[in-house]
mmCIF file of the N, C-alpha and C atoms, coordinates in Angstrom:
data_MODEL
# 
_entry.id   MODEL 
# 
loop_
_atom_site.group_PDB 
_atom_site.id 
_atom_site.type_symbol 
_atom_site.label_atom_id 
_atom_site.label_alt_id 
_atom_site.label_comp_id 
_atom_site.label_asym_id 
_atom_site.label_entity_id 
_atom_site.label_seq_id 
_atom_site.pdbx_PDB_ins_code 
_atom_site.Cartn_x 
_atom_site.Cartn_y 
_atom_site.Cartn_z 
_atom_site.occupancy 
_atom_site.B_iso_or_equiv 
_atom_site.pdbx_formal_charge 
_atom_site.auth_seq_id 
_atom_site.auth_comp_id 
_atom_site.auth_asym_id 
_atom_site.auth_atom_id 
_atom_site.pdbx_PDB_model_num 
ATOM 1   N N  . UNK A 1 1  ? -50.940 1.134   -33.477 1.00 0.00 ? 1  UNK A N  1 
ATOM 2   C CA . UNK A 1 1  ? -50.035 1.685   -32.495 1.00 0.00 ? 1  UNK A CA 1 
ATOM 3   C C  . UNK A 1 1  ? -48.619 1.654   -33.071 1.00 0.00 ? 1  UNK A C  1 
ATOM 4   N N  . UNK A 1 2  ? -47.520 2.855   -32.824 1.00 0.00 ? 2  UNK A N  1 
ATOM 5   C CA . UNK A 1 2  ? -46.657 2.967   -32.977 1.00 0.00 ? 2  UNK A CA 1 
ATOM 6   C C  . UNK A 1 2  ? -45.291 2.251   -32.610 1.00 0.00 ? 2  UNK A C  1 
ATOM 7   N N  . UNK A 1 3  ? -44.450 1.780   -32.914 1.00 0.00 ? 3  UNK A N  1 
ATOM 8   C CA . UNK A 1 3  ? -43.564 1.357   -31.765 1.00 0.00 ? 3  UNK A CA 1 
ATOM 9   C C  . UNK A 1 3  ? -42.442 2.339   -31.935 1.00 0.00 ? 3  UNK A C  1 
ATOM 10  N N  . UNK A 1 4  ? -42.038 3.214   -30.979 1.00 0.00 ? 4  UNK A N  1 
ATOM 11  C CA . UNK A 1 4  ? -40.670 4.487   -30.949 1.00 0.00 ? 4  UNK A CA 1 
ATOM 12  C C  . UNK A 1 4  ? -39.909 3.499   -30.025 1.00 0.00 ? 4  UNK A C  1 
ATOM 13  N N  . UNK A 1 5  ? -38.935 3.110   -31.080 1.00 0.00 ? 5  UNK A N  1 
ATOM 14  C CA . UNK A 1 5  ? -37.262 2.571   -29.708 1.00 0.00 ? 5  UNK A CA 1 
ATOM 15  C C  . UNK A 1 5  ? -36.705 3.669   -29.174 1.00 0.00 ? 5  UNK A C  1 
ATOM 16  N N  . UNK A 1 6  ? -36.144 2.946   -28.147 1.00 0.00 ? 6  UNK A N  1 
ATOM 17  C CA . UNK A 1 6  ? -35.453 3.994   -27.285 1.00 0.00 ? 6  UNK A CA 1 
ATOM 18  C C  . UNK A 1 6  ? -34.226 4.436   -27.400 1.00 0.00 ? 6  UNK A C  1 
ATOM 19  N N  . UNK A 1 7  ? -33.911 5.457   -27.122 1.00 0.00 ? 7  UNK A N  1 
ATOM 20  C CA . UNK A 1 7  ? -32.112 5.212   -27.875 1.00 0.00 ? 7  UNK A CA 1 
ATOM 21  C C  . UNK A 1 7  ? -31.274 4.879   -26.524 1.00 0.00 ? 7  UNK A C  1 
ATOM 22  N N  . UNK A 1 8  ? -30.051 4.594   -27.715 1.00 0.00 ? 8  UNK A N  1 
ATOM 23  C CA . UNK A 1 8  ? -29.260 4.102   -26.615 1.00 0.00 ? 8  UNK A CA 1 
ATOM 24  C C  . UNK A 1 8  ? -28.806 4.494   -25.901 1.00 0.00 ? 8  UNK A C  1 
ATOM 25  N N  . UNK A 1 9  ? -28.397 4.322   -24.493 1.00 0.00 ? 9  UNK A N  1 
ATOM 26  C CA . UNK A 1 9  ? -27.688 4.628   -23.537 1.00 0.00 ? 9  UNK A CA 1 
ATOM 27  C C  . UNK A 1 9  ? -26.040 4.611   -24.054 1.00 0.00 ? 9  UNK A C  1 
ATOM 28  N N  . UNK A 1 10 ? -25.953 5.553   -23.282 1.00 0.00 ? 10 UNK A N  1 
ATOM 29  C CA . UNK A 1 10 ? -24.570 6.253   -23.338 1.00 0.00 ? 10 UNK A CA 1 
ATOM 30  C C  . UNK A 1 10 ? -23.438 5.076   -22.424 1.00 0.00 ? 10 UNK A C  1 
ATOM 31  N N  . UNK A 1 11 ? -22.171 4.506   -22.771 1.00 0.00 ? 11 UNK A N  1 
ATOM 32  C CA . UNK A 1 11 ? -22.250 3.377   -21.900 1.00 0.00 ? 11 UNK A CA 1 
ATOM 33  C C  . UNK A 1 11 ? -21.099 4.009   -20.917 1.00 0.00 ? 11 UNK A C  1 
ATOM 34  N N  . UNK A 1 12 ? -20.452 5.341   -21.304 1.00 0.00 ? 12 UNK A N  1 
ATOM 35  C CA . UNK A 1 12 ? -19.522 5.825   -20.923 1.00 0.00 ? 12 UNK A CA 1 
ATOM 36  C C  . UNK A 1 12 ? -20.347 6.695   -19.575 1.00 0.00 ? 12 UNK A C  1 
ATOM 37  N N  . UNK A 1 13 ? -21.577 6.746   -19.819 1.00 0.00 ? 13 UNK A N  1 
ATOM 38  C CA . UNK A 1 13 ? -22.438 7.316   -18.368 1.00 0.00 ? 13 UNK A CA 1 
ATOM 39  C C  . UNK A 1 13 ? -22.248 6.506   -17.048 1.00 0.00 ? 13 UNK A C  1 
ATOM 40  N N  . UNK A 1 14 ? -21.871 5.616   -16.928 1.00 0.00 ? 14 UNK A N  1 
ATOM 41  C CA . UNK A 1 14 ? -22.190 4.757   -15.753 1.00 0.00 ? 14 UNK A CA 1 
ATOM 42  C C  . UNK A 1 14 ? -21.180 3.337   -16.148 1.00 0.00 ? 14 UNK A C  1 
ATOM 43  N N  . UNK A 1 15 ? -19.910 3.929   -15.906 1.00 0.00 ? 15 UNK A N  1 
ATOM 44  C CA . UNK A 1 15 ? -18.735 2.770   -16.180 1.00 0.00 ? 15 UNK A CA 1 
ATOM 45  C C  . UNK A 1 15 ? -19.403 1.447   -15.245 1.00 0.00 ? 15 UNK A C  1 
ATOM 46  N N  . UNK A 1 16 ? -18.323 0.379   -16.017 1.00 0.00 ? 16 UNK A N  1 
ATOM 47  C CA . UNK A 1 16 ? -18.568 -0.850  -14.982 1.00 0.00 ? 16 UNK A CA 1 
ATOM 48  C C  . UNK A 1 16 ? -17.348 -1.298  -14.383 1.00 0.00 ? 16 UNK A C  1 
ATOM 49  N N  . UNK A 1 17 ? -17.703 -1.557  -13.147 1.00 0.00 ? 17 UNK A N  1 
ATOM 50  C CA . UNK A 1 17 ? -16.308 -1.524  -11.690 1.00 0.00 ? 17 UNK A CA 1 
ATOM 51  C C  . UNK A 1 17 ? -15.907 -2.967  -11.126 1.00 0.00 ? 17 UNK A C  1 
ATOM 52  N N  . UNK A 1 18 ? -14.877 -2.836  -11.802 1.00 0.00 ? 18 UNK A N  1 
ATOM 53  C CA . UNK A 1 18 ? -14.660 -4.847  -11.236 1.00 0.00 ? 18 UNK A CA 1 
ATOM 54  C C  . UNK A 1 18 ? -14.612 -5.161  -9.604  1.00 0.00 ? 18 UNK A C  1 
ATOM 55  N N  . UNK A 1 19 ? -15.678 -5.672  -9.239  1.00 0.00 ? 19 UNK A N  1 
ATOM 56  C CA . UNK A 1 19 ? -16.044 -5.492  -7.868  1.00 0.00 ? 19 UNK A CA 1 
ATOM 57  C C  . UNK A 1 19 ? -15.930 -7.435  -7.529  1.00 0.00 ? 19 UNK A C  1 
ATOM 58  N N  . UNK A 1 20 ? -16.087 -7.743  -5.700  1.00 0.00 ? 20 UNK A N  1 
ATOM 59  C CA . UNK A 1 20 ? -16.057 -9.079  -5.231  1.00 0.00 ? 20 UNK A CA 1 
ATOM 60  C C  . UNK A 1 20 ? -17.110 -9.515  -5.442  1.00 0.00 ? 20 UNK A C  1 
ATOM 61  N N  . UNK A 1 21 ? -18.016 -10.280 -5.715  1.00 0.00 ? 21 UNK A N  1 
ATOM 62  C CA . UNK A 1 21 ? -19.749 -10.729 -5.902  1.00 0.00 ? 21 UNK A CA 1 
ATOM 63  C C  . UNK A 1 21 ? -19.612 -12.122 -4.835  1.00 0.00 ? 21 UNK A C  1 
ATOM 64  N N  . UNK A 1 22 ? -20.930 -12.186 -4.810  1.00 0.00 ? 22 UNK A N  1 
ATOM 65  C CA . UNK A 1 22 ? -21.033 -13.733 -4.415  1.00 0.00 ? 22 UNK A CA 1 
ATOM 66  C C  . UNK A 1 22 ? -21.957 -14.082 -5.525  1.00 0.00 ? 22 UNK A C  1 
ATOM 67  N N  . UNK A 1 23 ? -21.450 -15.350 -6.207  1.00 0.00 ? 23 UNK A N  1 
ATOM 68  C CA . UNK A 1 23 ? -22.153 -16.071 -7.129  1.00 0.00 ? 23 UNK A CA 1 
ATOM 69  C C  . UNK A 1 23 ? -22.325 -17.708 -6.846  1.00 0.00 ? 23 UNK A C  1 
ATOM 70  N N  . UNK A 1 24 ? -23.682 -18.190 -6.868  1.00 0.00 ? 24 UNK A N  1 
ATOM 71  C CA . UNK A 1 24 ? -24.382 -19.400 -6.649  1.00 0.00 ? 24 UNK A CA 1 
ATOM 72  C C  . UNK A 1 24 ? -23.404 -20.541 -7.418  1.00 0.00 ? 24 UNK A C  1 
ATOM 73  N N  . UNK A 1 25 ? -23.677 -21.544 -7.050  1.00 0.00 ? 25 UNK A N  1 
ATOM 74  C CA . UNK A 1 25 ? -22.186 -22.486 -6.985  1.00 0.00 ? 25 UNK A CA 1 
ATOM 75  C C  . UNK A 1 25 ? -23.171 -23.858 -7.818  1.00 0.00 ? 25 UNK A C  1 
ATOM 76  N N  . UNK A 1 26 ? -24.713 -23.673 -8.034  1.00 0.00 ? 26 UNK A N  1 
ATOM 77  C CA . UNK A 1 26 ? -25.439 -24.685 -8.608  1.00 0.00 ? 26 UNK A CA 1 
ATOM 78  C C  . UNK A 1 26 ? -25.178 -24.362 -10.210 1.00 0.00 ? 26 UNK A C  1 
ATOM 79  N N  . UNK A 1 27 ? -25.301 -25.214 -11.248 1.00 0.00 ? 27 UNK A N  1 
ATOM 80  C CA . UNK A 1 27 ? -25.026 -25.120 -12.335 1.00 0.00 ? 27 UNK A CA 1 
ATOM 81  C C  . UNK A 1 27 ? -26.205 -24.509 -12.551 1.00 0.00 ? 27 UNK A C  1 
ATOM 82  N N  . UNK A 1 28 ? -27.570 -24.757 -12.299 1.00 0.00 ? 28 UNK A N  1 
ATOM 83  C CA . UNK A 1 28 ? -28.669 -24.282 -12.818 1.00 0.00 ? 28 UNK A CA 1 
ATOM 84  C C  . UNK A 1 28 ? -29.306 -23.154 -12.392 1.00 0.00 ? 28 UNK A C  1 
ATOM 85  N N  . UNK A 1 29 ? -28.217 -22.233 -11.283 1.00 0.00 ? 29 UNK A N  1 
ATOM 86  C CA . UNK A 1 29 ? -29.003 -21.317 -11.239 1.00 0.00 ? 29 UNK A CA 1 
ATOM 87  C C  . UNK A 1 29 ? -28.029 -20.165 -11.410 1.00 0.00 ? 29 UNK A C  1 
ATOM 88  N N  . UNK A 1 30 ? -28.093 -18.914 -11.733 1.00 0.00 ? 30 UNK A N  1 
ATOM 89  C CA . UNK A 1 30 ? -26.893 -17.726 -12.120 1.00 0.00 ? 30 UNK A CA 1 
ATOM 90  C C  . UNK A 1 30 ? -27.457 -16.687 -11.255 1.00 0.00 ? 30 UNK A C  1 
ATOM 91  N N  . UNK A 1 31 ? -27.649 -16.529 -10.057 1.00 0.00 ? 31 UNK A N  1 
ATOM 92  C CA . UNK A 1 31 ? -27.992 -16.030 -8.948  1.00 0.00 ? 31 UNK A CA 1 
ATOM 93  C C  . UNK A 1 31 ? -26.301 -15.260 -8.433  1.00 0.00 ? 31 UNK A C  1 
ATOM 94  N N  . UNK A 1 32 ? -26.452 -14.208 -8.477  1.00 0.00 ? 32 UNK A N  1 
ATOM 95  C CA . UNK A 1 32 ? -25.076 -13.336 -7.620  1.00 0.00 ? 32 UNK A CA 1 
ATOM 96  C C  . UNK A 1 32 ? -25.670 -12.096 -7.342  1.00 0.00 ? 32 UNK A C  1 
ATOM 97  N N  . UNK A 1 33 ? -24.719 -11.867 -5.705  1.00 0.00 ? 33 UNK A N  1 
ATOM 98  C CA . UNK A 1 33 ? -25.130 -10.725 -5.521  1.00 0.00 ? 33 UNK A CA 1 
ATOM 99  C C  . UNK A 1 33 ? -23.793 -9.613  -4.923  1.00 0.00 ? 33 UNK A C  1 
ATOM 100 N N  . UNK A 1 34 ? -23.701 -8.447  -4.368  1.00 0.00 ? 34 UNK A N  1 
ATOM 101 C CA . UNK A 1 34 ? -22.471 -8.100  -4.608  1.00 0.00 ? 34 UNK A CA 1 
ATOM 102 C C  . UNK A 1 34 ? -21.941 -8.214  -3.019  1.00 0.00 ? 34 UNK A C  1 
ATOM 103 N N  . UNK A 1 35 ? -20.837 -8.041  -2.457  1.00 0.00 ? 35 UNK A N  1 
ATOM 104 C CA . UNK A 1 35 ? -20.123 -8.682  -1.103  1.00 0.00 ? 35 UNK A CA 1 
ATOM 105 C C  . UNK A 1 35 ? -21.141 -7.641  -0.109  1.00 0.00 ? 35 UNK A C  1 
ATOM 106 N N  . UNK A 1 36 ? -20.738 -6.391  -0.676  1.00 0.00 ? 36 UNK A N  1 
ATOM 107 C CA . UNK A 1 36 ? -21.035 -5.045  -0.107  1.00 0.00 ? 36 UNK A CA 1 
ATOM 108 C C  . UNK A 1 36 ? -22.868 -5.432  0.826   1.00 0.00 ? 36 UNK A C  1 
ATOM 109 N N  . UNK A 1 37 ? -24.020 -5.196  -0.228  1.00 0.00 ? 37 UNK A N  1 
ATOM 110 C CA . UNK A 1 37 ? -25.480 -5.875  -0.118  1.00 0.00 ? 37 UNK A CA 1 
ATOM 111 C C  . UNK A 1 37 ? -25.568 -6.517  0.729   1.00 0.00 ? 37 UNK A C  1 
ATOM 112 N N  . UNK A 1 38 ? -24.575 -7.667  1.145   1.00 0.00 ? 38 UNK A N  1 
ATOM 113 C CA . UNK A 1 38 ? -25.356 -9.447  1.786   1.00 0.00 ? 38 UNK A CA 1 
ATOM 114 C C  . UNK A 1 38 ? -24.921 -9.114  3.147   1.00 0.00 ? 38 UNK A C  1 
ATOM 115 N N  . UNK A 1 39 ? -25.718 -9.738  3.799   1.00 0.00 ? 39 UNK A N  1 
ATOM 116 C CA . UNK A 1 39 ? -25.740 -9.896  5.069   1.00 0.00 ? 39 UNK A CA 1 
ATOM 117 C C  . UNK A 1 39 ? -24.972 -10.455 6.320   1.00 0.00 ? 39 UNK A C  1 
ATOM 118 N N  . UNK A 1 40 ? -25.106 -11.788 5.292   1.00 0.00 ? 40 UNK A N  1 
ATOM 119 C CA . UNK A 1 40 ? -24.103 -12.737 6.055   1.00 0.00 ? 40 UNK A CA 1 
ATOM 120 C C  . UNK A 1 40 ? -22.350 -13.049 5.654   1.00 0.00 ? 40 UNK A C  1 
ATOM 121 N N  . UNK A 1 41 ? -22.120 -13.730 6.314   1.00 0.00 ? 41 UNK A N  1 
ATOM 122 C CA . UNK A 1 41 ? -20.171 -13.603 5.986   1.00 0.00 ? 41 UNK A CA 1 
ATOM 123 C C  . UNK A 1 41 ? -19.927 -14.661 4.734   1.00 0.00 ? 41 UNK A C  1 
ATOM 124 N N  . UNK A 1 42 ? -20.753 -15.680 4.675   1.00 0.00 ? 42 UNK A N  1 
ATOM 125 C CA . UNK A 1 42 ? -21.104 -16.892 3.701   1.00 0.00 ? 42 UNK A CA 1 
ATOM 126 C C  . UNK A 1 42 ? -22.396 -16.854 3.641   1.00 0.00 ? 42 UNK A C  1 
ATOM 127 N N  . UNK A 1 43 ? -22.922 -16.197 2.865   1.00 0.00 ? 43 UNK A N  1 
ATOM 128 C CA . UNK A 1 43 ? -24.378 -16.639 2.094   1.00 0.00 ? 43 UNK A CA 1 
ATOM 129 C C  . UNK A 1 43 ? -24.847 -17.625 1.693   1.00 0.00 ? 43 UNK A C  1 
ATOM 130 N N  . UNK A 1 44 ? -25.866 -17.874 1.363   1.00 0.00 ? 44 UNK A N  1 
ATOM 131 C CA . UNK A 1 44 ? -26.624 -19.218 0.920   1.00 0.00 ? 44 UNK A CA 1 
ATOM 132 C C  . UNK A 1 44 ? -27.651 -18.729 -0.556  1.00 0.00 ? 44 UNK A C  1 
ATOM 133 N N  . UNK A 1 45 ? -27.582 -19.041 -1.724  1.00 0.00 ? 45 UNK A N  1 
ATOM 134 C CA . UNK A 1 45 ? -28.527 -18.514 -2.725  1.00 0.00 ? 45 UNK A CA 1 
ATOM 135 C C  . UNK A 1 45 ? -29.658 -18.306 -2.492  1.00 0.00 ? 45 UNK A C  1 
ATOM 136 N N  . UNK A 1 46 ? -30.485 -17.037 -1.993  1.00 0.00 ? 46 UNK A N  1 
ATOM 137 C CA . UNK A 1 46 ? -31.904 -16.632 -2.316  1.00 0.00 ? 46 UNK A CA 1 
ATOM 138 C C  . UNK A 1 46 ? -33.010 -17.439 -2.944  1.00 0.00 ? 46 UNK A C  1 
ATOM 139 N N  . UNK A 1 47 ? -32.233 -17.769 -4.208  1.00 0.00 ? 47 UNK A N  1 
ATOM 140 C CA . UNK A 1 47 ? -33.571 -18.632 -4.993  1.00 0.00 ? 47 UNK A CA 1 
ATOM 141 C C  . UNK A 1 47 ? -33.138 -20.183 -5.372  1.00 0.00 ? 47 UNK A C  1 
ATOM 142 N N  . UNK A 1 48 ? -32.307 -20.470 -4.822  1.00 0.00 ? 48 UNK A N  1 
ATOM 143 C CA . UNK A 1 48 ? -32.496 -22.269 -4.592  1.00 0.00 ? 48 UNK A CA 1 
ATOM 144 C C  . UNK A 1 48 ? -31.447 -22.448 -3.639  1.00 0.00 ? 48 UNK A C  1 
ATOM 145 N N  . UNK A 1 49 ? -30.953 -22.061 -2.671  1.00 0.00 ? 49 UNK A N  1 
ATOM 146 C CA . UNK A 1 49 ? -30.615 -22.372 -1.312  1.00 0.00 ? 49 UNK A CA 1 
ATOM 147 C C  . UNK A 1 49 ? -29.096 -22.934 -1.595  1.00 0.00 ? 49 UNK A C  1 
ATOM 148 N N  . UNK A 1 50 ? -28.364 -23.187 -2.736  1.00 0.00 ? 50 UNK A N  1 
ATOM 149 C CA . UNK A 1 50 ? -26.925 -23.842 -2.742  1.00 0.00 ? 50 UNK A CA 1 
ATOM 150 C C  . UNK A 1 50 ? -26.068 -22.815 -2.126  1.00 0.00 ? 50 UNK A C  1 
ATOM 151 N N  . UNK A 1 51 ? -25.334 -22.965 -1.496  1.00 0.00 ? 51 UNK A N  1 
ATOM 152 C CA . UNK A 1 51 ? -23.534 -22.012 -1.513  1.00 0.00 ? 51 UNK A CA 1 
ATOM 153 C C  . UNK A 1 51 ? -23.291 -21.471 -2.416  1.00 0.00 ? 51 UNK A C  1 
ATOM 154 N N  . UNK A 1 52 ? -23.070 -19.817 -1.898  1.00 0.00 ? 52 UNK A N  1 
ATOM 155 C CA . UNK A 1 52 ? -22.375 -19.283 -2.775  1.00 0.00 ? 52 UNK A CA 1 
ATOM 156 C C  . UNK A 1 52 ? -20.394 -19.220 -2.449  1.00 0.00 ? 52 UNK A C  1 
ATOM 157 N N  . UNK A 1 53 ? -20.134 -18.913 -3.524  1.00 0.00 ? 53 UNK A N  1 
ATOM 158 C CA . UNK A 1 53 ? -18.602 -18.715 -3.632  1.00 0.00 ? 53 UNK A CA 1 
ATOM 159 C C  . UNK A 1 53 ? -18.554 -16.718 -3.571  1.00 0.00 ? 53 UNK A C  1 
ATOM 160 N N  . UNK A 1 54 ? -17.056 -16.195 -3.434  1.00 0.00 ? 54 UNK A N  1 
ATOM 161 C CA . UNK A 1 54 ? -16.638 -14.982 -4.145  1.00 0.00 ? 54 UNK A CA 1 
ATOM 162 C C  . UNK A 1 54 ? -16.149 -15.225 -5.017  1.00 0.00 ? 54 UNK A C  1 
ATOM 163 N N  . UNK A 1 55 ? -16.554 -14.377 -6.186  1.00 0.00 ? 55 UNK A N  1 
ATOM 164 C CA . UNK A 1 55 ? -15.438 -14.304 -7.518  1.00 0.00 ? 55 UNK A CA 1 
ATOM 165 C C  . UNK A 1 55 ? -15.658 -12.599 -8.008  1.00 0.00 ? 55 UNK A C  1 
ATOM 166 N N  . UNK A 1 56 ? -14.812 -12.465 -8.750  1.00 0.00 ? 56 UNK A N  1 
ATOM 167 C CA . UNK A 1 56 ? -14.550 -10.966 -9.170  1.00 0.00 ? 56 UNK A CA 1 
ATOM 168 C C  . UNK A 1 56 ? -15.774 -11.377 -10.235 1.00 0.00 ? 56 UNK A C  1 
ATOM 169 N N  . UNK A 1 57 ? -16.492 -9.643  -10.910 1.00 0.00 ? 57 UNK A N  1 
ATOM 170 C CA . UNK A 1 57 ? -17.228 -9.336  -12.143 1.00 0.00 ? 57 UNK A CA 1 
ATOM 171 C C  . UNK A 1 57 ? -17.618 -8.049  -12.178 1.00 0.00 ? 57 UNK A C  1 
ATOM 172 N N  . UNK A 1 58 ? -17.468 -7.630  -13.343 1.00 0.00 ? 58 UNK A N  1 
ATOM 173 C CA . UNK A 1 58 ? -17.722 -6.386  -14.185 1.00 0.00 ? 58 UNK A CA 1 
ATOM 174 C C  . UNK A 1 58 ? -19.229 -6.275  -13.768 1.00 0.00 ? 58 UNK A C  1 
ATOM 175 N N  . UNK A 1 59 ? -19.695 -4.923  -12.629 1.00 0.00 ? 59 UNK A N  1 
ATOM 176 C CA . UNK A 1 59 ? -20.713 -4.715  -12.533 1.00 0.00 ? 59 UNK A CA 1 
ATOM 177 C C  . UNK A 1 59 ? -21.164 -3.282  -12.676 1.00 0.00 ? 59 UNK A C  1 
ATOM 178 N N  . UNK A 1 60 ? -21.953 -2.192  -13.461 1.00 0.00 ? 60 UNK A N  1 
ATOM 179 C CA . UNK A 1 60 ? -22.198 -1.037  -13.195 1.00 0.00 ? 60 UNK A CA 1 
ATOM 180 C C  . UNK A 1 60 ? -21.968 -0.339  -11.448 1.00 0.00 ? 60 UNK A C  1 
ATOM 181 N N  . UNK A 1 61 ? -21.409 0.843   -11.755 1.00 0.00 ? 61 UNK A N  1 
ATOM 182 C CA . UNK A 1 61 ? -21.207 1.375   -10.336 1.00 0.00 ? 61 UNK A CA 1 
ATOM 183 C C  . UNK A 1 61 ? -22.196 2.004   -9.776  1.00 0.00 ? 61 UNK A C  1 
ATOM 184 N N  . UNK A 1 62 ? -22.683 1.691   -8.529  1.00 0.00 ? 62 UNK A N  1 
ATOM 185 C CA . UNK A 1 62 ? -23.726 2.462   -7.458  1.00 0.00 ? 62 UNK A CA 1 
ATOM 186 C C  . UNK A 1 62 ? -23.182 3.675   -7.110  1.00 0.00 ? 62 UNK A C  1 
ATOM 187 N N  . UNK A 1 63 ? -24.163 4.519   -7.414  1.00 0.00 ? 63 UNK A N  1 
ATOM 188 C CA . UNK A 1 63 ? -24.200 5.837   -6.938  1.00 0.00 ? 63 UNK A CA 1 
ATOM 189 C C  . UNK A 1 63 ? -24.906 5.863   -5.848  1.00 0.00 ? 63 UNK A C  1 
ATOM 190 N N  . UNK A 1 64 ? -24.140 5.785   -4.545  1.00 0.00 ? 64 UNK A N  1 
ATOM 191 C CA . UNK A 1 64 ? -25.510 5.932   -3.157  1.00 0.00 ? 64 UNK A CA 1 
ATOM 192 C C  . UNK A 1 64 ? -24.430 6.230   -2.270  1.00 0.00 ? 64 UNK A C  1 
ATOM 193 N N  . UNK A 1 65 ? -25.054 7.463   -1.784  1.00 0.00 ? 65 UNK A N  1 
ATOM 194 C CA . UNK A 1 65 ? -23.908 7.821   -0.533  1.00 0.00 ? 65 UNK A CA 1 
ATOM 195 C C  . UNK A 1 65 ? -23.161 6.738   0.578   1.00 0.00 ? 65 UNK A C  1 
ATOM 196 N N  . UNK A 1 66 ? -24.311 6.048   0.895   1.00 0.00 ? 66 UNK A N  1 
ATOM 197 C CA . UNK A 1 66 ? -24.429 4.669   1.942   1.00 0.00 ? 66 UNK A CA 1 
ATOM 198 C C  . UNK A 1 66 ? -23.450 3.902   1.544   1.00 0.00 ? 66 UNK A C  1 
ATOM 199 N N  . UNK A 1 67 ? -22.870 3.583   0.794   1.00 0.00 ? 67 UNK A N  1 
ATOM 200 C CA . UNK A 1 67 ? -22.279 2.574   0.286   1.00 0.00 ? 67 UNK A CA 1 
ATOM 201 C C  . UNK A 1 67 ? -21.024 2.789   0.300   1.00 0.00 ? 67 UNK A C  1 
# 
């Protein structure tokens, strides 16, 4: 079997937008999600339950009308 790589993505297709996140506040876990998404006003981490904080990060931009 062959292996064909893929080429690369263009990075200028889909800039990245310094947006608010919420990011998990446990050292061991790197769980964030973006302000916009979450539900609640203070979240709690999905996959091990610590507090999250806001902090700014460089994330690709959503294309979705909704948003």
């Amino acid at each position: 079997m062959r292996y064909f790589p893929r080429p690369k993505k263009d990075p200028s297709l889909n800039p990245g937008v310094e947006t608010t996140v919420w990011a998990c506040t446990s050292r061991i876990c790197s769980c964030w999600m973006r302000v916009e998404m979450s539900f609640e006003h203070e979240p709690a981490c999905p996959l091990c339950g610590e507090w999250m904080t806001a902090t700014q990060k460089t994330v690709p931009k959503i294309i979705n009308p909704r948003f």
